[in-house]
C-alpha positions in Angstrom: 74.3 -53.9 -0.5 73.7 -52.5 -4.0 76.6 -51.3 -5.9 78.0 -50.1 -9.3 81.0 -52.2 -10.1 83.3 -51.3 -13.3 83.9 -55.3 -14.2 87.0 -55.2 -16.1 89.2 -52.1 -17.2 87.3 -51.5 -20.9 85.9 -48.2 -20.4 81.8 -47.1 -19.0 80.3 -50.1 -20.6 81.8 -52.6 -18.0 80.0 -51.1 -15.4 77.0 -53.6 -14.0 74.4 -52.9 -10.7 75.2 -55.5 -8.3 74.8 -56.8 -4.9 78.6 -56.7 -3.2 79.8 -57.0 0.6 79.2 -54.0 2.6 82.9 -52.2 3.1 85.5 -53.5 5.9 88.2 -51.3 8.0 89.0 -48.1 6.7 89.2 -45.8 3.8 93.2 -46.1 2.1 93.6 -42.1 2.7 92.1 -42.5 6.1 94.9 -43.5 8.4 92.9 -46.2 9.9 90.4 -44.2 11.1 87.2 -45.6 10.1 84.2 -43.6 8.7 81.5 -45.3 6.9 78.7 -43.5 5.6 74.8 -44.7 4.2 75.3 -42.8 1.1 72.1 -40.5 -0.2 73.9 -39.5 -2.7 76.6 -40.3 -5.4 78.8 -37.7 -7.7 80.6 -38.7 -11.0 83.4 -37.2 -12.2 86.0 -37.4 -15.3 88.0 -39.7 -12.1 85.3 -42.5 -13.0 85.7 -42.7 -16.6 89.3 -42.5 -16.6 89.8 -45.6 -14.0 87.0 -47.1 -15.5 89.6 -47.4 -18.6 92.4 -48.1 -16.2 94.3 -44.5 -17.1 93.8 -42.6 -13.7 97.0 -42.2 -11.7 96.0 -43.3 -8.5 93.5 -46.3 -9.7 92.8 -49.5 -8.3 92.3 -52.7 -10.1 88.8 -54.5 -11.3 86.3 -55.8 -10.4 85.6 -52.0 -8.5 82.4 -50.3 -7.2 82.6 -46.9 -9.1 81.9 -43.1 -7.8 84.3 -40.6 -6.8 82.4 -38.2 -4.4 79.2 -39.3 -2.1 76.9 -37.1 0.1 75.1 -38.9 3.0 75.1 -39.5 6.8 77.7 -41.3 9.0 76.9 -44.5 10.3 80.2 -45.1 12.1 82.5 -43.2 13.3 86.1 -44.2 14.8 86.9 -41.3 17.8 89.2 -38.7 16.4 88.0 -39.3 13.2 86.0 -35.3 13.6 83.0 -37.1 12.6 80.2 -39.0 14.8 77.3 -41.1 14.0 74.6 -39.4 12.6 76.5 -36.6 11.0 75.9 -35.4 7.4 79.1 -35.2 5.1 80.0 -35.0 1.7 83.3 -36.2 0.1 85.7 -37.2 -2.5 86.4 -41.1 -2.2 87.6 -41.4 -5.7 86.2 -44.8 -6.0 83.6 -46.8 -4.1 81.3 -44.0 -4.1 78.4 -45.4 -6.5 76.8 -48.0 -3.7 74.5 -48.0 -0.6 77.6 -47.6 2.1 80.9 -46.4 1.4 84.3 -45.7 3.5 85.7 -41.9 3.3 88.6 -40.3 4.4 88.1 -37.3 7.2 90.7 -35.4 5.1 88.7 -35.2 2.4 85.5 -35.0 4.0 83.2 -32.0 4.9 80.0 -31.6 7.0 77.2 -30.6 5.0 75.0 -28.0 6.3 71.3 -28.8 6.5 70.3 -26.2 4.1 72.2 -28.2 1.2 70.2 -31.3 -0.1 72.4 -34.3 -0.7 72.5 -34.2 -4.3 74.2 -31.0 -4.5 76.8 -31.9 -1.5 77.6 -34.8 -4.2 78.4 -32.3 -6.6 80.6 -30.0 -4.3 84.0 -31.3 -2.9 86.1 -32.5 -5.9 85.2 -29.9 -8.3 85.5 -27.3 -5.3 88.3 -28.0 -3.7 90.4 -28.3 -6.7 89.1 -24.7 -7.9 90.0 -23.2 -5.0 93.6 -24.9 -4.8 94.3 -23.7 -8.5 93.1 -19.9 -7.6 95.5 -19.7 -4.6 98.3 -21.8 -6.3 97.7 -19.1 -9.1 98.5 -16.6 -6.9 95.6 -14.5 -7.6 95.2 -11.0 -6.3 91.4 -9.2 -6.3 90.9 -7.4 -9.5 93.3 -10.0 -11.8 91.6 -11.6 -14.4 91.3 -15.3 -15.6 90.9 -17.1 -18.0 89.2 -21.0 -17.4 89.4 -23.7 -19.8 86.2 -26.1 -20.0 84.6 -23.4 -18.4 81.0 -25.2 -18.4 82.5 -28.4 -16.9 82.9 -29.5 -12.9 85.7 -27.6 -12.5 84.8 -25.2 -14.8 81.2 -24.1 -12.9 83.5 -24.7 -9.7 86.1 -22.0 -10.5 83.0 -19.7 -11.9 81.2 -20.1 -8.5 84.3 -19.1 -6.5 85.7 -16.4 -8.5 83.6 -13.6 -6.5 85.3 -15.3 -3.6 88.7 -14.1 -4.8 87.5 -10.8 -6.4 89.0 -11.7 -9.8 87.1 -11.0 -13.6 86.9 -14.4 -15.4 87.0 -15.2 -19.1 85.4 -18.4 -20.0 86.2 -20.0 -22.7 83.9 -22.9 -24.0 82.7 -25.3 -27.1 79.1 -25.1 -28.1 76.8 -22.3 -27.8 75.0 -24.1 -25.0 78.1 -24.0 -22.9 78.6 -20.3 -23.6 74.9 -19.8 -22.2 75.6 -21.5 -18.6 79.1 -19.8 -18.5 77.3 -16.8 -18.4 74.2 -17.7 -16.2 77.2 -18.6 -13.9 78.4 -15.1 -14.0 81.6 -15.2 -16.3 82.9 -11.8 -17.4 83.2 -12.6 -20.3 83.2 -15.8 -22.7 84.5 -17.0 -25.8 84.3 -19.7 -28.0 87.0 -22.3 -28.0 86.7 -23.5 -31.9 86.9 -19.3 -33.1 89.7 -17.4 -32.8 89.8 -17.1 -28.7 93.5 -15.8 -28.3 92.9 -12.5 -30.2 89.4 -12.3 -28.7 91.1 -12.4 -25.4 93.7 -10.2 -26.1 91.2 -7.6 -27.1 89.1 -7.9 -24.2 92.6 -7.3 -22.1 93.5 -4.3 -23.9 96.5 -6.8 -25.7 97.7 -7.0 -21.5 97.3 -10.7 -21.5 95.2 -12.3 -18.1 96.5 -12.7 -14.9 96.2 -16.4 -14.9 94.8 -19.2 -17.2 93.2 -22.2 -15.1 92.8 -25.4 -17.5 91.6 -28.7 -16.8 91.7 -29.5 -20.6 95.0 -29.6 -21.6 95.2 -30.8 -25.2 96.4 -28.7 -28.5 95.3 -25.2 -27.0 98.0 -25.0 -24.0 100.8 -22.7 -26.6 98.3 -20.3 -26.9 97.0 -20.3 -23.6 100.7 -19.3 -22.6 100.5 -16.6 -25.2 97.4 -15.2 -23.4 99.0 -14.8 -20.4 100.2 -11.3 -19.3 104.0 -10.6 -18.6 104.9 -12.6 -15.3 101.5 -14.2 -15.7 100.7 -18.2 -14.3 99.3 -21.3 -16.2 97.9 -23.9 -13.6 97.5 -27.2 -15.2 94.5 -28.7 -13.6 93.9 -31.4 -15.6 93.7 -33.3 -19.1 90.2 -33.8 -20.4 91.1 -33.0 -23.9 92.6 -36.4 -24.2 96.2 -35.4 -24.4 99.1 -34.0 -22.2 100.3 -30.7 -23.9 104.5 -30.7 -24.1 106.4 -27.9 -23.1 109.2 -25.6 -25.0 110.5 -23.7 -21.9 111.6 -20.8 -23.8 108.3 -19.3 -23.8 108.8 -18.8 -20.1 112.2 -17.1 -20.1 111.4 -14.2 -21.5 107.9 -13.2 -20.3 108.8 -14.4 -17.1 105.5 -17.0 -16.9 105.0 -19.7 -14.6 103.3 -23.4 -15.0 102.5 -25.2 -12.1 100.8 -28.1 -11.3 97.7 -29.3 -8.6 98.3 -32.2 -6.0 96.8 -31.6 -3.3 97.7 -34.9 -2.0 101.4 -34.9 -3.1 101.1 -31.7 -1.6 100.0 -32.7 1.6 102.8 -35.5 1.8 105.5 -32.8 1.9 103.9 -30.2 3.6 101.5 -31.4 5.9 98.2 -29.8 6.5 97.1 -28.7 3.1 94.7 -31.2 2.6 92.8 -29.8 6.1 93.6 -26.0 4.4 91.8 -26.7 1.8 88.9 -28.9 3.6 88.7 -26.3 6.1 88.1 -23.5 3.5 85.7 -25.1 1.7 83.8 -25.8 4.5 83.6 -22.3 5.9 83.0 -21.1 2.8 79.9 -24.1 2.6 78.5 -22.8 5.8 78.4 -19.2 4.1 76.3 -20.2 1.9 79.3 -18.6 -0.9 79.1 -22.3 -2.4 76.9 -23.1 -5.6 77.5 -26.5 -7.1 75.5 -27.1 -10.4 74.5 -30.5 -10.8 73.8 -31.2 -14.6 71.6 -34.4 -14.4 70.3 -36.8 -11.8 69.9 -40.8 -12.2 68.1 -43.5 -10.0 70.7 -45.7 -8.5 69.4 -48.8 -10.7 70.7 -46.6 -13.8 74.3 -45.9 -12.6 76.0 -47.7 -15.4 73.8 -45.2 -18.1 74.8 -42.5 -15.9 78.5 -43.2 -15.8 78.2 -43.7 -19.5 76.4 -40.8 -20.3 79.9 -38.5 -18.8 82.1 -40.2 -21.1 80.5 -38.0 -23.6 81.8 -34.9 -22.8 78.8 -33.2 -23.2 77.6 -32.7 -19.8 77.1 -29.3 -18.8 78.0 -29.4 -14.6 78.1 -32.6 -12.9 75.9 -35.9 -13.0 74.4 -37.4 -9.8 73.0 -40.6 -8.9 70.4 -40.7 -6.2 71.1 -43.7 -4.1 68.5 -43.3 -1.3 
């Protein structure tokens, strides 16, 4: 079969279409249940370009086939796996993705409703599930405000999409004017400019209150003031580090405005207290066959120019998330 395989661990550029052996057993997360599915449809994600430098946590060595979330139908199905032959899904793999078959783990696997095209079901499950993980882990109540970091991004449009679903106000806080334009179309409350003075603009749009919560998959030099914006008792979830660097920490700041920083795991989670993985799935896919989900998919690729489209997110410049069509 045709896949995208990351050659060695320098960065995008290793990344060659090639013809590989079709998968054997079962996906690592799958507990030997086997589910292997013709894949339509391939999703990139920050994931990609950070193993594809060897710098993602849970990474696996080269040579790799790339792609972190696929969209497709089941063409077999172990029994009590929840899926059968013929079925169409969409899922995170985290790696193995960006080919013509790939394993996926029923844990982190949906069904896809017929009303939702393949190329959008690639652009759904990461960035979704881990919005909707940080809005309950941020303990948000209807009416609370937040405030989302790389609000144009996959997690970014992800937390944007499912904010009506938690009845909260969202301030979005973004880079380039271009950004500021789909933060809106997305339905942000309100957004702001990341290189102006954002912490007073966000204190004045919260009448100097603070927000409720501050969601940010960017990490980087902005976190201090990202505490400041917080309210008294408020809650910084750190989703992520797609500014480059991991913020450090003076935990003084906490003690006296009584704030909270926590982190998103779902699958450390899930090791300690079974069943959040399926929580989370399950929610997502309810929420999927509401027709409450909206994934925005930034730009698609033919499968033969996978390695430009994996190069093309190292950027940082795409608006949404970037799809190769497969089939």
């Amino acid at each position: 079969m045709r896949a995208v395989v990351v050659e060695r661990l320098e960065g995008p550029g290793a990344a060659r279409l090639v013809t590989v052996p079709e998968p054997v057993g079962a996906h690592e997360r799958a507990g030997g249940r086997r589910v292997l599915v013709d894949v339509h449809a391939a999703g990139l994600s920050p994931i990609d370009v950070l193993q594809s430098r060897g710098r993602y946590q849970y990474g696996t060595p080269a040579p790799y086939v790339t792609g972190s979330e696929v969209a497709g139908l089941v063409a077999e199905a172990d029994e009590g796996s929840g899926f059968a032959v013929g079925d169409r899904v969409a899922g995170i793999v985290f790696w193995g993705g960006l080919a013509e078959r790939a394993l996926v783990a029923p844990d982190y696997t949906v069904h896809l409703p017929d009303t939702v095209p393949f190329d959008v079901g690639a652009a759904l499950y990461l960035n979704h599930s881990t919005a909707w993980y940080a809005l309950e882990r941020a303990r948000v109540r209807p009416g609370d405000t937040v405030l989302i970091h790389g609000a144009s991004g996959g997690v970014g449009t992800a937390l944007l999409d499912l904010a009506p679903v938690f009845g909260v106000h969202t301030i979005a806080v973004v880079s380039s004017e271009a950004k500021a334009r789909v933060a809106g179309s997305l339905g942000a409350t309100h957004v702001v400019r990341a290189d102006g003075p954002w912490l007073d603009r966000v204190r004045t749009l919260t009448g100097g209150r603070g927000v409720e919560a501050v969601l940010d998959p960017v990490g980087g030099d902005r976190f201090t003031d990202s505490l400041r914006s917080l309210r008294v008792g408020g809650t910084l979830v750190v989703i992520g580090f797609i500014g480059g660097s991991i913020p450090e920490l003076r935990v003084n700041r906490l003690l006296l405005r009584n704030l909270t920083v926590t982190g998103i795991s779902m699958d450390t989670m899930d090791a300690e207290y079974p069943g959040t993985l399926r929580r989370v799935r399950d929610a997502i896919e309810g929420l999927l066959a509401e027709g409450r989900i909206h994934p925005l998919v930034a730009e698609r690729y033919p499968l033969n120019r996978g390695p430009e489209a994996l190069a093309r997110l190292d950027g940082r410049e795409v608006v949404g998330k970037v799809v190769v069509q497969v089939r």
